[in-house]
ZAMARGU-4260 file (C-alpha; in steps of 0.2 Angstrom, whole numbers, plus 5000, padded with zeros to 4 digits):
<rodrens>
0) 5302/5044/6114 | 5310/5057/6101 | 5328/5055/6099 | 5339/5071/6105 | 5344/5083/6090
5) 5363/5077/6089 | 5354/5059/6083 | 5342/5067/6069 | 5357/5077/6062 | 5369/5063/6064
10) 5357/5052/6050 | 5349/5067/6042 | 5368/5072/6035 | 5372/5053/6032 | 5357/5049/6022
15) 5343/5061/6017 | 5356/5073/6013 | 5366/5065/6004 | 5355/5058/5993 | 5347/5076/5989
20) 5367/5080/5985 | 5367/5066/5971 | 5349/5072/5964 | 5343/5053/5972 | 5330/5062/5982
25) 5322/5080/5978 | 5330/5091/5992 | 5317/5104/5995 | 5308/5085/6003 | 5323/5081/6011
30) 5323/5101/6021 | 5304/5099/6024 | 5307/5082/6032 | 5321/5088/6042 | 5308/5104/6049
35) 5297/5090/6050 | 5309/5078/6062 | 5312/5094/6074 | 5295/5099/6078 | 5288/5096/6094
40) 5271/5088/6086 | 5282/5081/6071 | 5278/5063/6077 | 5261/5068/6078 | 5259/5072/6061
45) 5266/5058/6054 | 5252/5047/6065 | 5241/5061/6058 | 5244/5054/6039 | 5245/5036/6042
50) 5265/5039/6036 | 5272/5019/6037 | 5290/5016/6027 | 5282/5011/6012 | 5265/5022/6011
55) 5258/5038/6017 | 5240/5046/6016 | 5245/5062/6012 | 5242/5071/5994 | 5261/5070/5989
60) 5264/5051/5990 | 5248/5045/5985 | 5247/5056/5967 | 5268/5055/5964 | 5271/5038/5972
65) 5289/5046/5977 | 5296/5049/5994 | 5287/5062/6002 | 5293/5072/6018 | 5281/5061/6029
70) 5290/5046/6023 | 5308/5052/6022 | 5305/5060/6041 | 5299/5044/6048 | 5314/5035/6042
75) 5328/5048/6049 | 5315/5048/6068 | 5318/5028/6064 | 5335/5025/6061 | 5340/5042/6074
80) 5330/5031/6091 | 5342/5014/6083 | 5356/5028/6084 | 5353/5030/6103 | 5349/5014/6108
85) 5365/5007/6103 | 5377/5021/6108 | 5366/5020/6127
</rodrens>
């Protein structure tokens, strides 16, 4: 299940964000991988790259090694459905 909008922003602003802000993570990633997050077949193209917490398949991860939007989007869809299940 996709957590509601309210959850993805709620941990996009606390983490991913903040981190573009202090130059930790590259922010044009961190947008992409928000974009990513709200897409109805978002999830779909995560499963589509084999996008994990530590790897993905996609062109961006593999010849960089860095966090790529796959990776940074599964994190925020991650920690968003803990979000929910604990305030329900």
């Amino acid at each position: 299940m996709r957590p509601h909008r309210s959850a993805i922003f709620t941990v996009w602003n606390a983490g991913p964000r903040q981190m573009a802000r202090r130059g930790e993570l590259d922010a044009g990633r961190v947008n992409r991988a928000l974009g990513l997050t709200l897409r109805a077949d978002g999830p779909a193209k995560l499963a589509e790259y084999h996008t994990t917490e530590s790897r993905c398949g996609c062109e961006d991860y593999r010849y960089r090694r860095t966090f790529c939007k796959h990776r940074i989007a599964l994190s925020v869809l991650t920690v968003a459905r803990e979000l929910e299940e604990l305030r329900s």
